[in-house]
C-alpha positions as CSV (number, residue, x, y, z in Angstrom):
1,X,96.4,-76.5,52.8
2,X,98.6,-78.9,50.8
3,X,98.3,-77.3,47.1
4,X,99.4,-79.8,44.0
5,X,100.1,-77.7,40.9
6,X,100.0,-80.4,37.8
7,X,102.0,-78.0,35.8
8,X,102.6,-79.2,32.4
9,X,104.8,-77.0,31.2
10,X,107.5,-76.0,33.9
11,X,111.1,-76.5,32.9
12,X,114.1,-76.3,35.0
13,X,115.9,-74.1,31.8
14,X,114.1,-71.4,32.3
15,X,110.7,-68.7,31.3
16,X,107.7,-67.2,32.6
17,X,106.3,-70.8,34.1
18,X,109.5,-70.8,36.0
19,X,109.5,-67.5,37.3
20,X,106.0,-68.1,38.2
21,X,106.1,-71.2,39.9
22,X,109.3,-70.1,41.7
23,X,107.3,-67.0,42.9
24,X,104.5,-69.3,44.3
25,X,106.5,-71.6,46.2
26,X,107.6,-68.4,48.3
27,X,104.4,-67.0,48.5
28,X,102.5,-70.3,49.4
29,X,104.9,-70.9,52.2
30,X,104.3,-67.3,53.5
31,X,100.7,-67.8,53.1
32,X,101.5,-71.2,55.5
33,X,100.3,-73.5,52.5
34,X,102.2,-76.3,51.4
35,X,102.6,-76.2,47.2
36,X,103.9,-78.9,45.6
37,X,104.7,-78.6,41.9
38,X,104.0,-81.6,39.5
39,X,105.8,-81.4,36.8
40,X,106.7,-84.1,33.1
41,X,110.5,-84.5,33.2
42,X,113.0,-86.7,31.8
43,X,113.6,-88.1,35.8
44,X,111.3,-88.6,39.0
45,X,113.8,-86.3,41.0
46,X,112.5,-84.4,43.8
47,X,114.1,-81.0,43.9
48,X,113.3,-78.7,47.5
49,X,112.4,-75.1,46.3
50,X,111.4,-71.9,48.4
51,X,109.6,-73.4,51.1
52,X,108.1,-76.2,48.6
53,X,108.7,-79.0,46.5
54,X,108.8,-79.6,42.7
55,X,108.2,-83.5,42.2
56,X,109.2,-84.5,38.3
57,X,107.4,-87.4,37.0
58,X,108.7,-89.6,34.4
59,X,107.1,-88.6,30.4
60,X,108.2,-88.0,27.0
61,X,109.6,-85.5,25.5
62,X,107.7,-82.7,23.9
63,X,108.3,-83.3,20.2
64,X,108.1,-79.7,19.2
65,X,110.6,-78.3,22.0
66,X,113.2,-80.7,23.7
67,X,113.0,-78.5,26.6
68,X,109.7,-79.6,28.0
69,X,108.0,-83.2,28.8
70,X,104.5,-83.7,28.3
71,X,102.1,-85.9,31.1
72,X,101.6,-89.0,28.7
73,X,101.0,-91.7,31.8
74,X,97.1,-91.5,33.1
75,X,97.7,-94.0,35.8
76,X,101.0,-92.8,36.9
77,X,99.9,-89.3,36.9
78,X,96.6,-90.6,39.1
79,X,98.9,-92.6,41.3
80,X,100.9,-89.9,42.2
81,X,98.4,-87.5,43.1
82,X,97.0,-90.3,45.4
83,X,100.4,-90.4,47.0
84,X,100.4,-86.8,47.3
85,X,97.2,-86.8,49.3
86,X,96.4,-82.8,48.0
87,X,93.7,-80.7,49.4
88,X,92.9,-79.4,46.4
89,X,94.7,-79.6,42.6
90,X,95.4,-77.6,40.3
91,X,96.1,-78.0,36.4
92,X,97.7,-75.4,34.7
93,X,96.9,-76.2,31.2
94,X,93.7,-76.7,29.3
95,X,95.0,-79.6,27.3
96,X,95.1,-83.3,28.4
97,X,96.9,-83.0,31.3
98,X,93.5,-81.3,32.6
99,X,91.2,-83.6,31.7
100,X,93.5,-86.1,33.5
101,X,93.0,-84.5,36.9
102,X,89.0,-83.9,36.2
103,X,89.3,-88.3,35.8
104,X,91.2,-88.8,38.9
105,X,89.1,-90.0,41.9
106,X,90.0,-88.0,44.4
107,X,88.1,-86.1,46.4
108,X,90.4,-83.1,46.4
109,X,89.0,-80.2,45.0
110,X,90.1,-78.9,41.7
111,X,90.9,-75.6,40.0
112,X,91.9,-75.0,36.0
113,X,94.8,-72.1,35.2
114,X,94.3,-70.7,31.7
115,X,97.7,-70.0,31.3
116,X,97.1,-71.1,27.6
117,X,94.3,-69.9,25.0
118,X,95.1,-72.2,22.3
119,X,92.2,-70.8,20.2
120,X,93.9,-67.7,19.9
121,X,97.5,-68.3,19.7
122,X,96.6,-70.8,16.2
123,X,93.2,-71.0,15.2
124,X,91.9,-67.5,15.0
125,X,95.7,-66.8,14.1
126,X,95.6,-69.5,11.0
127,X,92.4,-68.9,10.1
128,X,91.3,-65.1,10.6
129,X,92.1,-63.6,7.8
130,X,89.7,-65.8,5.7
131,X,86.5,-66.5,8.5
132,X,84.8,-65.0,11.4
133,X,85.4,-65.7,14.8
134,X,82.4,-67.3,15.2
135,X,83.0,-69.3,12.2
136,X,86.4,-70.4,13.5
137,X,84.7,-71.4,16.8
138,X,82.0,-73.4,14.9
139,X,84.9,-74.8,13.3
140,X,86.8,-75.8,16.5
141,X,83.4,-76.9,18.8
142,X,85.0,-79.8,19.8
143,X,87.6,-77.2,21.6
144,X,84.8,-75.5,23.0
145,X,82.8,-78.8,24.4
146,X,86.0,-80.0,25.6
147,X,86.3,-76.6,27.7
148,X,82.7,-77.1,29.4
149,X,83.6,-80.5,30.3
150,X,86.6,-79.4,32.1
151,X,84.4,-76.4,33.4
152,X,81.9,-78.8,34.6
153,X,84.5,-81.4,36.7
154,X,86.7,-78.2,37.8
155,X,85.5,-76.1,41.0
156,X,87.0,-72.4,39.7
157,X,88.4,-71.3,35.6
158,X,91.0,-69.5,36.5
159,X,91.5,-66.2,33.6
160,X,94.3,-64.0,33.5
161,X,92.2,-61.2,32.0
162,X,89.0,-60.0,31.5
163,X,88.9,-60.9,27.4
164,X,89.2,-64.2,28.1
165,X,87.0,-64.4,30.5
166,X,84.8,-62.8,28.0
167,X,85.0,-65.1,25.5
168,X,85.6,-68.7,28.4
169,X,81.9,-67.2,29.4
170,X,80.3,-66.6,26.0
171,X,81.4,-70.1,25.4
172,X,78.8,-71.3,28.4
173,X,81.6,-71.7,31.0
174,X,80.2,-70.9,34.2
175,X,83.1,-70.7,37.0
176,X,85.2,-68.4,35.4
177,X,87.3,-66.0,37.7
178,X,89.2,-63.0,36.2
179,X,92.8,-62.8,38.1
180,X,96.1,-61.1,37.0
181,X,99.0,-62.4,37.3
182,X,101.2,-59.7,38.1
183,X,104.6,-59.0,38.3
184,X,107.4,-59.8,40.0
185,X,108.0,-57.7,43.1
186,X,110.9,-55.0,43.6
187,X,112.2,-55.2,40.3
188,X,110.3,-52.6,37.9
189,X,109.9,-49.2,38.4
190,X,110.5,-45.9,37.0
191,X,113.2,-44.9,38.8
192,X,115.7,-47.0,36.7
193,X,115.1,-44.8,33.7
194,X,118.7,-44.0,32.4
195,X,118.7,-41.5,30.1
196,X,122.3,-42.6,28.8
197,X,121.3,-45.6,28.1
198,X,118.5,-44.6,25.8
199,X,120.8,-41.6,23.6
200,X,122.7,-45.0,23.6
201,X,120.0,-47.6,22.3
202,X,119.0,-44.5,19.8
203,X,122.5,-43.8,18.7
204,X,122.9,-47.6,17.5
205,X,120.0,-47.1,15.4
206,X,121.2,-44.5,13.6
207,X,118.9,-42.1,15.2
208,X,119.4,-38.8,17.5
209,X,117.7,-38.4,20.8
210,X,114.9,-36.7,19.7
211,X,113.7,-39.5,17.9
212,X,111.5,-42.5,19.3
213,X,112.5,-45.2,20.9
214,X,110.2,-48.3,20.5
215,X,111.4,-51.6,23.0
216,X,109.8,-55.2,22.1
217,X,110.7,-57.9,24.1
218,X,109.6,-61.6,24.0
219,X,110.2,-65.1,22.0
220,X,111.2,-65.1,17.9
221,X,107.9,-67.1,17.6
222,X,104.7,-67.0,14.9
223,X,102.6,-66.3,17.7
224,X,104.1,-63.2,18.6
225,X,104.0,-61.1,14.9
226,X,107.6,-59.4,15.0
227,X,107.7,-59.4,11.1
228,X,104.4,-57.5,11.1
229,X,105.5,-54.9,14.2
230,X,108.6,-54.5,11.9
231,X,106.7,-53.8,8.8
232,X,104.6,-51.3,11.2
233,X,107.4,-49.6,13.1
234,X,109.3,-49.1,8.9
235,X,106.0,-47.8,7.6
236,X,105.8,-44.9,10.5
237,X,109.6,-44.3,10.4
238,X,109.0,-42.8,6.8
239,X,106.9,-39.7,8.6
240,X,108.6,-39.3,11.8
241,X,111.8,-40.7,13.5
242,X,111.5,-44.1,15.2
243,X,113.7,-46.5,16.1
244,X,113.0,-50.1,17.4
245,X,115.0,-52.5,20.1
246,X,114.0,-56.2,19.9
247,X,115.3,-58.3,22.2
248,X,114.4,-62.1,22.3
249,X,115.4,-65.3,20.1
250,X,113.7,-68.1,19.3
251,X,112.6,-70.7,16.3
252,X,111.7,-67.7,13.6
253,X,115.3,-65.8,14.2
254,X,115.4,-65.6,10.7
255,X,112.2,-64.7,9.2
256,X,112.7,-61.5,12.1
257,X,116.2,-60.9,11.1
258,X,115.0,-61.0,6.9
259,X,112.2,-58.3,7.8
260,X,114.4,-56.2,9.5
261,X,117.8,-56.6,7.3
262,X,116.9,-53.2,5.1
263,X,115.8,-50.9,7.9
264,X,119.5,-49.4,9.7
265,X,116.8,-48.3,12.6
266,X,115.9,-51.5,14.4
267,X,118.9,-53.3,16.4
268,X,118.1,-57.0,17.3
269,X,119.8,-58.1,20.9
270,X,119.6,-61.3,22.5
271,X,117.4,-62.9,25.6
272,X,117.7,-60.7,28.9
273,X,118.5,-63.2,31.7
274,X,119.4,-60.4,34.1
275,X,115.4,-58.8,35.9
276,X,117.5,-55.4,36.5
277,X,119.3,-55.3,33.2
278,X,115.5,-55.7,31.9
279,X,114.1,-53.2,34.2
280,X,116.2,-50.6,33.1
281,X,116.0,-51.2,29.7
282,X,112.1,-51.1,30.0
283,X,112.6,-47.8,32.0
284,X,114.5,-46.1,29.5
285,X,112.4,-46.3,26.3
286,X,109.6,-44.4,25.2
287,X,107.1,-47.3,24.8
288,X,106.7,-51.0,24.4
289,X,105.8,-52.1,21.2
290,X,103.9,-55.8,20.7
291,X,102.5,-58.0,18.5
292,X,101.0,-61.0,20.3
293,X,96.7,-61.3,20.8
294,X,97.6,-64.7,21.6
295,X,98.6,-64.5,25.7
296,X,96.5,-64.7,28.2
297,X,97.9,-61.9,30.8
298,X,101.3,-60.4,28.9
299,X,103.9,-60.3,31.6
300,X,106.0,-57.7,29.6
301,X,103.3,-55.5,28.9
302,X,102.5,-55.7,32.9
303,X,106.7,-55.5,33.1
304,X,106.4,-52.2,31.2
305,X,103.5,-50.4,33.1
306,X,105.0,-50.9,35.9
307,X,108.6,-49.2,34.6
308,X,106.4,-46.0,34.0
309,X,106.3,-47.1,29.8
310,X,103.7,-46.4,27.3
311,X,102.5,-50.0,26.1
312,X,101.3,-49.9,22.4
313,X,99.6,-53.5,22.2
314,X,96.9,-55.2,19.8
315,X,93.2,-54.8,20.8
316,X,92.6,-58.0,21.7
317,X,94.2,-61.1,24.3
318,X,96.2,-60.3,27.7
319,X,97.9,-57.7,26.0
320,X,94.9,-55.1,26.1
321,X,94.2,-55.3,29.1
322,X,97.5,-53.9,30.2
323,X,96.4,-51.0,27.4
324,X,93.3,-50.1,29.2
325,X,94.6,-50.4,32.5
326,X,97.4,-47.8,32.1
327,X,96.2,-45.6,29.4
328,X,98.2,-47.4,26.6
329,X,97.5,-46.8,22.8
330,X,95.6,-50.3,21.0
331,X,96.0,-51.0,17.1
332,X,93.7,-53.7,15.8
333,X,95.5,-57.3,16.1
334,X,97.4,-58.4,13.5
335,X,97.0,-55.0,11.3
336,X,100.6,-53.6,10.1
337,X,99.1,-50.4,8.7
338,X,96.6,-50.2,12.0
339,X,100.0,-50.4,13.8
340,X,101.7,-48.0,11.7
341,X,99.1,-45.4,12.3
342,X,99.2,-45.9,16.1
343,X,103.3,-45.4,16.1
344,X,103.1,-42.0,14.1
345,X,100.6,-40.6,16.1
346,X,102.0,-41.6,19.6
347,X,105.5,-40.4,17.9
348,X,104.0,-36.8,17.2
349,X,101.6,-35.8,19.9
350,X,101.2,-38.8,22.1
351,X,104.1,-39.5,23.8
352,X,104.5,-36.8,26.3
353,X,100.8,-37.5,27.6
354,X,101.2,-40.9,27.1
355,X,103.8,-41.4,29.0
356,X,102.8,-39.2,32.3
357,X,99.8,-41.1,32.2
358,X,102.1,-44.4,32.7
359,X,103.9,-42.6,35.3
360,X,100.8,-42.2,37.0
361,X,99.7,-45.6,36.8
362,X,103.2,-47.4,37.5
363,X,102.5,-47.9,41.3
364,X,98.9,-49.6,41.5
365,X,100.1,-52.7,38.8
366,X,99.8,-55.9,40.6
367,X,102.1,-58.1,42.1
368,X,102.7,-61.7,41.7
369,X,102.5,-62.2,45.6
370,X,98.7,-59.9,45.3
371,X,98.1,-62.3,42.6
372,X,98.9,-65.2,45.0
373,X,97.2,-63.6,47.8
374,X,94.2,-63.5,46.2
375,X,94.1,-67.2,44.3
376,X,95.1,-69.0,47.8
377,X,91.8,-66.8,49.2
378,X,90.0,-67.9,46.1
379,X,91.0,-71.7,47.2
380,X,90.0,-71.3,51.1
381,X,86.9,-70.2,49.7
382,X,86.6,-73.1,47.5
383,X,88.0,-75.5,50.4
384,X,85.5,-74.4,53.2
385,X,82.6,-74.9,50.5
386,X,83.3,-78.4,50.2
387,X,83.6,-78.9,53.5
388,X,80.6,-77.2,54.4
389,X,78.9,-79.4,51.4
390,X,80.4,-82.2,53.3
């Protein structure tokens, strides 16, 4: 089967969309299916890549993040497909690239990747602390009829966890299919716990080893509430011994580095680029600590519970299913002092169970090439329908 991805927001620099699409190439040509990644770029190269191709069509650049393009060109975008001859499609993002490949005429058909939940990573965000959730989605309808549109032109809704499914299906979408992503294969795992390295970590945060060690990892962005985990992980550090390990960067650098300038216990360190550098790391602490409702699978939390850590996540988005899954602790999104609690109690009496129950639950975390396995069965299915409708 010749597979088009119209991936909206793949860039050659780097991050999870890379690693993800790099990982499907692979796994598609395993599976003996063609993929062919089409991505906004700067050029119309056409770059070979792990048994596939990655086909950049000409578009503007993304205003917001130079990095990334946007699909701005209906006809050119439509054109291309047609070249491309795919037996089915896929968009990766709910915004207009997707309603793009629901208006193209072929006969191909088509599957929708919520790799984004946009009503959670602003609206409820900007909005929840003064109205309801269903008042925000009153508020933001035209979101919700633009969804059932899609849902009503696409063949499968593809959800990374079962709370977004939830929610796609209380909002009268009615091809939803819950799928994980997964993680990358042979990287994380227990066994790269280094003890050394976490008296290490500890030790630059003023603290001895008998104290806690808290790891978050991810993006310096509003989305992902480091000012709030850092106000948390402070407020439990007055009753027990913590100590937290951020690594990441990104646009809000300084609002994270002003929250944490008065507490000697929390070290900032930049973006990982090396996987066993990052497994370790994850390994070695005593749990993950995050911030984010907003994603729609958390590929660190996933990262972590597969390294054998305790995941301490909000109760809501991606994030909680990981929590579930591998007997983590929740806190209620966006609560500092709901956080707080959470931290001190894990710190005092929760970690040792806590973190045997990870153990436990390390092996049966999904893979990216399950993951694939699974969507390219999902797509047969889909295939051999139409044909059969045919």
């Amino acid at each position: 089967m010749r597979i088009v991805d119209v991936c909206a927001f793949y860039a050659p620099s780097g991050g999870g969309v890379k690693t993800y699409v790099e990982r499907k190439l692979r796994a598609g040509a395993l599976a003996g299916h063609e993929v062919i990644i089409l991505a906004p770029s700067d050029s119309d190269r056409v770059v070979e890549a792990g048994g596939g191709r990655i086909v950049m069509l000409p578009a503007r650049r993304f205003p917001l993040d130079r990095r990334y393009s946007y699909f701005d060109d209906e006809a050119s975008l439509h054109a291309m497909l047609d070249r491309l001859q795919p037996d089915l499609v896929e968009a990766s993002s709910p915004w207009a690239s997707a309603a793009m490949v629901a208006r193209w005429r072929g006969g191909a058909p088509r599957a929708l990747i919520m790799h984004a939940d946009p009503l959670s990573a602003y609206a409820y965000r900007w909005f929840g602390s003064v109205l309801s959730r269903e008042a925000i989605d009153r508020g933001f309808d035209w979101f919700w009829r633009h969804l059932r549109r899609l849902d009503e032109r696409f063949d499968l809704v593809v959800s990374a966890s079962d709370s977004l499914s939830r929610r796609l299906e209380a909002g009268r979408l009615r091809r939803v299919m819950t799928l994980p992503m997964g993680v990358e294969p042979g990287h994380f795992s227990p066994a790269h716990r280094h003890e050394g390295l976490r008296a290490r970590l500890l030790e630059r945060c003023g603290l001895g080893p008998e104290a806690t060690l808290l790891l978050g990892v991810g993006r310096h962005a509003p989305e992902k509430r480091w000012p709030m985990v850092i106000d948390a992980v402070t407020s439990a550090g007055f009753s027990t011994p913590v100590g937290l390990v951020l690594v990441g960067d990104g646009r809000e650098r300084g609002r994270v580095r002003r929250a944490s300038a008065h507490n000697p216990h929390i070290q900032l360190l930049a973006p990982m680029h090396s996987r066993p550098a990052l497994a370790e790391l994850l390994a070695s602490a005593d749990a993950l600590v995050h911030g984010c409702e907003a994603e729609t699978f958390c590929m660190v939390a996933a990262e972590a519970r597969a390294s054998g850590l305790p995941v301490i996540v909000p109760d809501e988005g991606g994030a909680s299913d990981q929590a579930r899954s591998g007997g983590g602790l929740l806190y209620r999104a966006g609560q500092a002092d709901s956080l707080a609690g959470v931290i001190a109690k894990f710190a005092r009496a929760d970690a040792v169970t806590r973190r045997r129950a990870a153990l436990e639950s390390a092996p049966a975390v999904m893979t990216m090439d399950d993951h694939f396995d699974r969507l390219f069965a999902a797509y047969d299915d889909i295939a051999g329908a139409r044909r059969h409708v045919a």
